[in-house]
C-alpha positions as protocol buffer text, in pm:
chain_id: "A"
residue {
  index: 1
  type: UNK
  ca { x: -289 y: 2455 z: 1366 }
}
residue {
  index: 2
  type: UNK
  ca { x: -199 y: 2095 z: 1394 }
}
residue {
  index: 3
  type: UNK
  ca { x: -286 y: 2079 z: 1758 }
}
residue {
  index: 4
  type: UNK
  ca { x: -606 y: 2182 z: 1661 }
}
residue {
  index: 5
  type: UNK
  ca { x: -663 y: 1882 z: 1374 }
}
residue {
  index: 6
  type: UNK
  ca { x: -495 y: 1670 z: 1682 }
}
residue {
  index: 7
  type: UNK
  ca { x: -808 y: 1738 z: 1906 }
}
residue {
  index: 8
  type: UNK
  ca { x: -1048 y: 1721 z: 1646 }
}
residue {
  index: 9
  type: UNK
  ca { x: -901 y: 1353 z: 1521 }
}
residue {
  index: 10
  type: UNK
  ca { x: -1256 y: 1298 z: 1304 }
}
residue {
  index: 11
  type: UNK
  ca { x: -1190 y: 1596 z: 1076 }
}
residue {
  index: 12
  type: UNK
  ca { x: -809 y: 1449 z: 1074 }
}
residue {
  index: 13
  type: UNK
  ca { x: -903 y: 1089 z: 972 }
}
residue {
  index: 14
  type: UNK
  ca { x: -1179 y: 1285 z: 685 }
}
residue {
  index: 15
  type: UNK
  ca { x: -920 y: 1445 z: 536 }
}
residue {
  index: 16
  type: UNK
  ca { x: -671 y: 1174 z: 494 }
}
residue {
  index: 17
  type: UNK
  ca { x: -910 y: 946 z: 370 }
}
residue {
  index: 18
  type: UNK
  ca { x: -995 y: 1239 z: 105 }
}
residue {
  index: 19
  type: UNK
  ca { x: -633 y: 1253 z: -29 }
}
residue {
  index: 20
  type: UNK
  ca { x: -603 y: 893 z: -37 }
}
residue {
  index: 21
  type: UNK
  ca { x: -946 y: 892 z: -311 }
}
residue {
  index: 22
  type: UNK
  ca { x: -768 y: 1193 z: -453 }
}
residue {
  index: 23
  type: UNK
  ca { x: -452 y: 1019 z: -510 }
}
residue {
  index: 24
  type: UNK
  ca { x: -649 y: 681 z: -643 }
}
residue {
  index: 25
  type: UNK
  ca { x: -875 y: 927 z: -867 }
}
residue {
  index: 26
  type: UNK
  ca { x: -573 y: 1092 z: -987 }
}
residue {
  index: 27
  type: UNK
  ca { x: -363 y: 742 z: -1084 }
}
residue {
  index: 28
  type: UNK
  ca { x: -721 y: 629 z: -1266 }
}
residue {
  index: 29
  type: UNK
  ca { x: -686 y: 936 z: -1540 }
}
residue {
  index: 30
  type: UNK
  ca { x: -490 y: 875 z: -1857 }
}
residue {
  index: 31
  type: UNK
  ca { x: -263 y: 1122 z: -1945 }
}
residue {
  index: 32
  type: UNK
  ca { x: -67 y: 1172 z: -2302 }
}
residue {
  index: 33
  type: UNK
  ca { x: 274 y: 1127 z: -2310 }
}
residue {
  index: 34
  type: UNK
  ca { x: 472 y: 1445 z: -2316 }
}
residue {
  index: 35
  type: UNK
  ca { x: 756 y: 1261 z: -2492 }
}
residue {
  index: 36
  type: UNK
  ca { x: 1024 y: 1466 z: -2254 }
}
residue {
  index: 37
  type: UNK
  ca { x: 1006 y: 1076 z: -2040 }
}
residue {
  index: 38
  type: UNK
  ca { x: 1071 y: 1369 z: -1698 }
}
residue {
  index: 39
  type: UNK
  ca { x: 901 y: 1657 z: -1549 }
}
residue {
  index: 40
  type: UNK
  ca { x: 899 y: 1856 z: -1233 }
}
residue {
  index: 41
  type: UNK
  ca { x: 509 y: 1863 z: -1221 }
}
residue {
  index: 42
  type: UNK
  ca { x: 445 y: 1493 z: -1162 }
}
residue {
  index: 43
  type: UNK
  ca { x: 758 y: 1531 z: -917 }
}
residue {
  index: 44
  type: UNK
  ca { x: 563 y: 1768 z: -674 }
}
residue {
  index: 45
  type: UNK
  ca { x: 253 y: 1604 z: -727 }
}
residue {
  index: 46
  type: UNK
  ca { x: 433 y: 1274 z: -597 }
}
residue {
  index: 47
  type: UNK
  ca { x: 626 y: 1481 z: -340 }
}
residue {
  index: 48
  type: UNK
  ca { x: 297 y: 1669 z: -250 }
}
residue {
  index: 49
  type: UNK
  ca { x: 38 y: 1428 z: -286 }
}
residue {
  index: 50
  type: UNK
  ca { x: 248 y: 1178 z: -16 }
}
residue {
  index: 51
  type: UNK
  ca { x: 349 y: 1423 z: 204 }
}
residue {
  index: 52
  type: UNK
  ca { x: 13 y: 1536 z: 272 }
}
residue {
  index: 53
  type: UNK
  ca { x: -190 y: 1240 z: 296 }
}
residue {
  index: 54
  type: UNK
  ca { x: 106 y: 1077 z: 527 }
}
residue {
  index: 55
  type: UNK
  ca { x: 119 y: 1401 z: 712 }
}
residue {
  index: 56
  type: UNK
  ca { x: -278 y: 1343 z: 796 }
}
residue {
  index: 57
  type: UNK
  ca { x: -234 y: 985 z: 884 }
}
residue {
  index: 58
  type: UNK
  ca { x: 50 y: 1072 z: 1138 }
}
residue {
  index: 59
  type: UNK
  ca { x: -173 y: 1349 z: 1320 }
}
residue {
  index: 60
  type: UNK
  ca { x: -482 y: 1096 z: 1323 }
}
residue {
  index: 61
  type: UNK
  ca { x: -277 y: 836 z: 1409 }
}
residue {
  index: 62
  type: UNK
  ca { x: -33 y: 965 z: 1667 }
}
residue {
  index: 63
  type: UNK
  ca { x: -224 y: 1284 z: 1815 }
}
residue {
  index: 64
  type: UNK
  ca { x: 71 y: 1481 z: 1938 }
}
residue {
  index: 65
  type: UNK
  ca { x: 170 y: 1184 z: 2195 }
}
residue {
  index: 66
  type: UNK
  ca { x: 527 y: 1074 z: 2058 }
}
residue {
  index: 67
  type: UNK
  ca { x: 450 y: 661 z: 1998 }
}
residue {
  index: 68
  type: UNK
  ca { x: 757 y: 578 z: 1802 }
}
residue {
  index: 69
  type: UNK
  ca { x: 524 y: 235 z: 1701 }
}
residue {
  index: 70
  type: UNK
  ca { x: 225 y: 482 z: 1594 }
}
residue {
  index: 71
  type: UNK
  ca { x: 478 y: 661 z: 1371 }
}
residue {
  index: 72
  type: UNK
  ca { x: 606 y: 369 z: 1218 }
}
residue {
  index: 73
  type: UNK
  ca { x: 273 y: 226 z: 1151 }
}
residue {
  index: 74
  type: UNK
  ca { x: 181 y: 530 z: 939 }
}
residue {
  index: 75
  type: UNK
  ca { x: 513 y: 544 z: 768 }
}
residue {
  index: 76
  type: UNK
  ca { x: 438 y: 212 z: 650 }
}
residue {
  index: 77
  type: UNK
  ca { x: 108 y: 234 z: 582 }
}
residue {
  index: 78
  type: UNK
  ca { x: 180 y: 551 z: 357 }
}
residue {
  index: 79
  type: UNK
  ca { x: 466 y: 317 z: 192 }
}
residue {
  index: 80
  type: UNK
  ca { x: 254 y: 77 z: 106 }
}
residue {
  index: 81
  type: UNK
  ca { x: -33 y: 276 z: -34 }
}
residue {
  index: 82
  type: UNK
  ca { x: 216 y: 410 z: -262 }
}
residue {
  index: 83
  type: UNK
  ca { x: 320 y: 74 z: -394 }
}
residue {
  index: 84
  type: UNK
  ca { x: -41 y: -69 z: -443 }
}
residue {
  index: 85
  type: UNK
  ca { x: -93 y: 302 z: -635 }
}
residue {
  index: 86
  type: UNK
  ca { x: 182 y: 203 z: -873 }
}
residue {
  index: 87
  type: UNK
  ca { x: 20 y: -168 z: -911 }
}
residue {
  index: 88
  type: UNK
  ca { x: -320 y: -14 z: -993 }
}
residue {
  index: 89
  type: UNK
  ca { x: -181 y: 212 z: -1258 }
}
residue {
  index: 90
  type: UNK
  ca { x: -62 y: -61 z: -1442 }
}
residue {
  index: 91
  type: UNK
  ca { x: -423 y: -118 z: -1516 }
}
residue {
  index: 92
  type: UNK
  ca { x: -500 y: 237 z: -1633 }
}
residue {
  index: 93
  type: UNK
  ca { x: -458 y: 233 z: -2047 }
}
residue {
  index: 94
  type: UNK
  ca { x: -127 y: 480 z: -2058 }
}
residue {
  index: 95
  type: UNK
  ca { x: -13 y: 480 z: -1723 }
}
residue {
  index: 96
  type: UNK
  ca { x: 280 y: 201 z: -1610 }
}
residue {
  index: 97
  type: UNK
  ca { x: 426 y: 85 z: -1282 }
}
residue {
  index: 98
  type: UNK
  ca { x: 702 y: 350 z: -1171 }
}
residue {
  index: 99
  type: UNK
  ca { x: 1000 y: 283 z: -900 }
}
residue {
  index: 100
  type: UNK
  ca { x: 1090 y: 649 z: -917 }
}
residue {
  index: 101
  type: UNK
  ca { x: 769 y: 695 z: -826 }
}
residue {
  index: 102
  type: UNK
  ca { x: 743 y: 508 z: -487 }
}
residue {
  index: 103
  type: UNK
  ca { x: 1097 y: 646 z: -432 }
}
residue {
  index: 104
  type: UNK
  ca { x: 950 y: 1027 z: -501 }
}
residue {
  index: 105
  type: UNK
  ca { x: 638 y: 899 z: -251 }
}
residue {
  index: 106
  type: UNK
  ca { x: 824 y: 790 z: -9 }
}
residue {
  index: 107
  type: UNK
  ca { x: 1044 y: 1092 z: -27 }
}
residue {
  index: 108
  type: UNK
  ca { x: 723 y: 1289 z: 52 }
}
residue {
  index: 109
  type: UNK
  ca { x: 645 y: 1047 z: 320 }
}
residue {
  index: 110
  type: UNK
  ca { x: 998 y: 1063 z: 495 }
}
residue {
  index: 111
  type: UNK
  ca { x: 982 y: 1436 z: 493 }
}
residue {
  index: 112
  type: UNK
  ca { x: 584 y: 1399 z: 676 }
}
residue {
  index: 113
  type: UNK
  ca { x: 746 y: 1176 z: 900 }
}
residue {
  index: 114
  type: UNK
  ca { x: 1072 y: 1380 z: 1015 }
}
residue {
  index: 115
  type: UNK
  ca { x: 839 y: 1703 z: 1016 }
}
residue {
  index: 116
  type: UNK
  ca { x: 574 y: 1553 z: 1233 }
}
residue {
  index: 117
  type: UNK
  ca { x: 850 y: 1398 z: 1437 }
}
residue {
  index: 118
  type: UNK
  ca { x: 1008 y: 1717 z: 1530 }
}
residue {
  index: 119
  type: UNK
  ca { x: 693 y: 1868 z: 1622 }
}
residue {
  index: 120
  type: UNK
  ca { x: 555 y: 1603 z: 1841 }
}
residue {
  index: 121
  type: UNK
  ca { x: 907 y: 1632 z: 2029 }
}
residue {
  index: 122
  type: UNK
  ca { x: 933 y: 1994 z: 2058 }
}
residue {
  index: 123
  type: UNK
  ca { x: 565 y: 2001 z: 2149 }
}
residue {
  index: 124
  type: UNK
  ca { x: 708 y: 1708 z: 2441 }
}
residue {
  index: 125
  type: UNK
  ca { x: 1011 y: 1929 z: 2558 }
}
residue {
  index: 126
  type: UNK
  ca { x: 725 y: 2232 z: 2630 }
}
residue {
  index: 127
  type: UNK
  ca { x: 501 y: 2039 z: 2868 }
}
């Protein structure tokens, strides 16, 4: 399956760009406190949410051919969209800047990264 959003690198790029509005969309809604200050739900959606959009930017980006520079490029890029989605919540009435939440993004980024990683090396071992 990811061979196949490798060769077709459009529908690759469409889709990351579509997570990255559906992660701005999703920091632009105010939400009422629960009061409980922790939850696993905005954990996986962090987790989640990062994973997948870095995992999308790694296959448009690197297309199966293992560029260590390519990789890093992503990671970072997917690092710093989290930050600057932190910044922009602190403009949203009821939302506030988060470290545990870049650290929880860049979790799911990490994970992307080591994932796609593996792949693109088994996938180099093969040929």
């Amino acid at each position: 399956m990811i061979g196949w959003f490798e060769r077709n690198n459009k529908i690759s790029w469409i889709i990351t760009i579509l997570i990255g509005i559906g992660i701005f969309y999703m920091s632009s809604l105010q939400f009422q406190s629960s009061g409980s200050g922790f939850g696993w739900k905005p954990l996986a959606y962090h987790l989640t949410a990062f994973f997948m959009f870095s995992f999308f930017l790694l296959i448009s980006l690197v297309r199966g051919k293992l560029n260590k520079r390519d990789i890093l490029i992503a990671f970072f890029i997917s690092i710093i969209y989290g930050i600057f989605d932190e910044i922009h919540q602190i403009f949203v009435p009821s939302r506030a800047f988060s470290l545990f939440d870049i650290l929880t993004d860049s979790t799911g980024v990490l994970i992307a990264v080591v994932i796609y990683f593996s792949y693109c090396r088994r996938c180099q071992v093969r040929l």
